[in-house]
C-alpha positions, 0 to 999 in steps of 0.5 A: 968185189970179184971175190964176192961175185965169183964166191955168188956165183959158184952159190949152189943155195943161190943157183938153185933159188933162181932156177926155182925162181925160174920154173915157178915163173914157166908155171905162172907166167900165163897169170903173172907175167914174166918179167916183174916176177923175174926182177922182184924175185932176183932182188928178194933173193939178192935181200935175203941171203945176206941179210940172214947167213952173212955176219960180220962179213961186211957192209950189208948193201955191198952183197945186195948190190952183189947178189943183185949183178950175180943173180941177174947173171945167174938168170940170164944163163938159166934163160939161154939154157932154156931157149937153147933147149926149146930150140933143140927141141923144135 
C-alpha cells in the first residue's frame, strides 16, 4: 500500500490534473463554490486513472481508495503553497 501511494504521489499526470483541478476552482469559485467542486474533482480523478491506465495491476477499489488519500494530500499542498504565496504577496 505505501508503494502505491508514494508511486501516486510522485504521479506527474496526477499532480498536474489537481493543480488544474485547483485553478479551475480559483476561477469558478464565485459561481461554484469551493469545497464540493474540490471533493468531486479528487474522487473523479481518483476513479478515472485507475479505471483507464491500470491493467492487471490489482483490485480496482484499492487504487481508488489510494488515489483518493493521495490526491487529497496533493491538494492539501497545493492549497498551503497558495496560501503561503497570497500571504507573501500582501
Amino acid at each position: 500500500m505505501t508503494d502505491m501511494l508514494l508511486a501516486q504521489l510522485t504521479d506527474p499526470f496526477r499532480v498536474g490534473l489537481i493543480v488544474a483541478l485547483f485553478v479551475t476552482m480559483l476561477r469558478t469559485s464565485g459561481v461554484t463554490g469551493t469545497l464540493l467542486p474540490l471533493a468531486a474533482g479528487v474522487v473523479f480523478v481518483a476513479v478515472i486513472i485507475p479505471t483507464t491506465m491500470q491493467a492487471g495491476r490489482g483490485p480496482v477499489w484499492q487504487a481508488v481508495a489510494m488515489g483518493i488519500v493521495s490526491n487529497a494530500i496533493i491538494l492539501a499542498v497545493v492549497m498551503a503553497a497558495w496560501a503561503l504565496f497570497r500571504r507573501l504577496r500582501g
